[in-house]
N, C-alpha and C positions, 0 to 999 in steps of 0.2 A: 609536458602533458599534451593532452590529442584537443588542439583548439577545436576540430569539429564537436566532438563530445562536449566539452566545455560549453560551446555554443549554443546546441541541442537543452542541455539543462539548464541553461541562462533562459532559453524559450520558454522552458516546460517550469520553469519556475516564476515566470513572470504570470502566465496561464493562472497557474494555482493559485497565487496571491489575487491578480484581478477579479478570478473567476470566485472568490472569498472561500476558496477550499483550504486556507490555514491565514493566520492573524500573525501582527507583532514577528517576532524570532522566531516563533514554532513555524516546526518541519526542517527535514534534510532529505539531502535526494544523493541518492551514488548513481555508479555507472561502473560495469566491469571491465576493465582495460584488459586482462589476462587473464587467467584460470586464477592466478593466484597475486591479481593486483586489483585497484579500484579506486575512482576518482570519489571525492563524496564531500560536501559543503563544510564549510569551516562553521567554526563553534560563533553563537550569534549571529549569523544571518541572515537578511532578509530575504525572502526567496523571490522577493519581486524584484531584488536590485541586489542580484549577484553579480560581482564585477569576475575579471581574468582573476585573481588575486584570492578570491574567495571560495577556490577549492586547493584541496590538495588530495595528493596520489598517495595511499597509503598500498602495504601486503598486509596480506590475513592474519598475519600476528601483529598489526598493530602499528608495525613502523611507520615513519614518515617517511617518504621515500622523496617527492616533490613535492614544495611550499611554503608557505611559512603559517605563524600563527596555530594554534591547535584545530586538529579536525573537529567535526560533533560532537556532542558527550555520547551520542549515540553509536557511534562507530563499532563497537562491541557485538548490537546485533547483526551490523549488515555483516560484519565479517560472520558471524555464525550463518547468517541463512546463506550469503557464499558459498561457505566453507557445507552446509547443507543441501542444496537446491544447484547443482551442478548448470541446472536449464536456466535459471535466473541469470538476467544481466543488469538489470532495471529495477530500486527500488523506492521508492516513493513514502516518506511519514510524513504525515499532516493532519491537521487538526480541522477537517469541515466541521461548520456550525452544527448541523442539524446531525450529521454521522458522532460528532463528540456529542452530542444529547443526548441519540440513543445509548453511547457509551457508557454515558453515566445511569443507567435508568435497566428495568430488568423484560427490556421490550425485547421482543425476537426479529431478527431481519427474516424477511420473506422470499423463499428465492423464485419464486412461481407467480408475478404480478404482472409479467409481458417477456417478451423474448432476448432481451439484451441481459435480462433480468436474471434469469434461467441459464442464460452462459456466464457470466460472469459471476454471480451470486450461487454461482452451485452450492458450492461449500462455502462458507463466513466461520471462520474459528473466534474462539475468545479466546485472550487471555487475562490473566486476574491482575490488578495495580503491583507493579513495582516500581519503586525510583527509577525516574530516567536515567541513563547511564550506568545503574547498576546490572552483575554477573545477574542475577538472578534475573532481573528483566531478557537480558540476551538470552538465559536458557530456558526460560519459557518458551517465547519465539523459537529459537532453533525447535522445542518441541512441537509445536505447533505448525509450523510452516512446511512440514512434510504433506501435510494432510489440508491446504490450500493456499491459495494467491491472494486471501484479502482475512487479512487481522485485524478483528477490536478488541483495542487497548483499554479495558476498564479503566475508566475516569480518566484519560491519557490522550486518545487519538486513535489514526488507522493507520495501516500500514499496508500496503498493497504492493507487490512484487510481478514483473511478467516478463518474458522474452525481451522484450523491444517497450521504448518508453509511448510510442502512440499505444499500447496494448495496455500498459498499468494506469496509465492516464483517460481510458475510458473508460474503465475497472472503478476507476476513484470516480469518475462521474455518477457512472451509474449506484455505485455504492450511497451517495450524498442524496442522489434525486431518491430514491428506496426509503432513505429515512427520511425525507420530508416528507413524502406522502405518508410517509406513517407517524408525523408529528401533526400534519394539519388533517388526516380524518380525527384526529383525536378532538381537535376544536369544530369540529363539523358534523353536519350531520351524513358524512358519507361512508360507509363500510368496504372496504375492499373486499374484493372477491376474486381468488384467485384460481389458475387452472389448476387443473384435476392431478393428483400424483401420476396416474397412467399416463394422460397428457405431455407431463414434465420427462417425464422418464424416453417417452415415444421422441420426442424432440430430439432430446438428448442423445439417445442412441442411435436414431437415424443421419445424425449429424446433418441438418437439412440448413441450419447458419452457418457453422463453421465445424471442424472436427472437436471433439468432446475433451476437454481439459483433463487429463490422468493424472492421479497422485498415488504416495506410495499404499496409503491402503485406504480403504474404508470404499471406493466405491463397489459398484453392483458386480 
């Protein structure tokens, strides 16, 4: 297996665990080695202390191709959004505190609260609870993930997918910081106010931070 990669997500999972973007075992992270292969954490793992050992290389149907030990129970969907999302190489599920709260709860994420906010947070899909490692959880997701780069898992988690892993990993950032501010005005007396849809849109289209995330349907 490609020790750079390997390395890469031993980083990016130590990140996540310190920075408390997932607890305990929960979360797995992949990496696309090929069109039609993918490195992705083994079953039980801590992502703050994944060794060489605690990935393996599977193909889109599932093989084991290199390692030992079983993959994630989650493997099912990365290979669907793969096998979906051609541009994905990068994907990311974890459990943030405050993003699994809103998960649980029937609050709306906002995507129009500042400009990280507005690129990233364009589009937020749901999906409805299924068993972890269940068919029906993977085809949801694959349903979904046409139509954007960050998933909430009712009662479950998030899941955030991008090009490159510093891109998914600022995605889940700002995903977590979104739902705190929308967990502590709840205790507060502060109301968000966010910019104008003309605003959001004029950003967007002008691409004045970065160029404008495209998916298969739904945008303008």
């Amino acid at each position: 297996m490609d020790k750079t990669i390997i390395s890469q997500l031993q980083a990016a999972g130590k990140y996540i665990f310190d920075s408390q973007l997932t607890w305990g075992t929960s979360g797995n992270l992949s990496c696309r080695l090929a069109v039609d292969h993918l490195i992705i954490t083994a079953s039980g793992t801590c992502l703050g202390k994944l060794g060489d050992a605690d990935f393996l290389e599977c193909d889109l149907h599932g093989n084991v191709i290199e390692g030992s030990g079983k993959p994630s129970v989650e493997l099912p969907f990365h290979r669907e959004i793969y096998l979906a999302r051609p541009d994905v190489n990068v994907i990311l599920h974890t459990s943030p505190f405050y993003a699994t709260l809103i998960a649980c709860s029937e609050i709306t994420i906002p995507n129009n609260l500042f400009i990280e906010c507005m690129y990233y947070l364009e589009r937020v899909e749901w999906v409805p609870y299924a068993h972890p490692g269940s068919q029906e959880l993977a085809s949801m997701i694959r349903n979904q993930i046409t139509h954007s780069n960050v998933l909430m898992l009712r009662n479950h988690g998030v899941v955030v997918v991008d090009e490159s892993l510093g891109e998914a990993l600022a995605a889940l950032n700002i995903l977590n910081i979104v739902c705190k501010m929308l967990v502590e005005t709840r205790r507060s007396e502060i109301t968000l106010k966010g910019i104008s849809p003309e605003q959001v849109q004029s950003f967007l289209e002008k691409e004045i931070y970065r160029p404008r995330r495209r998916f298969e349907s739904g945008d303008d």
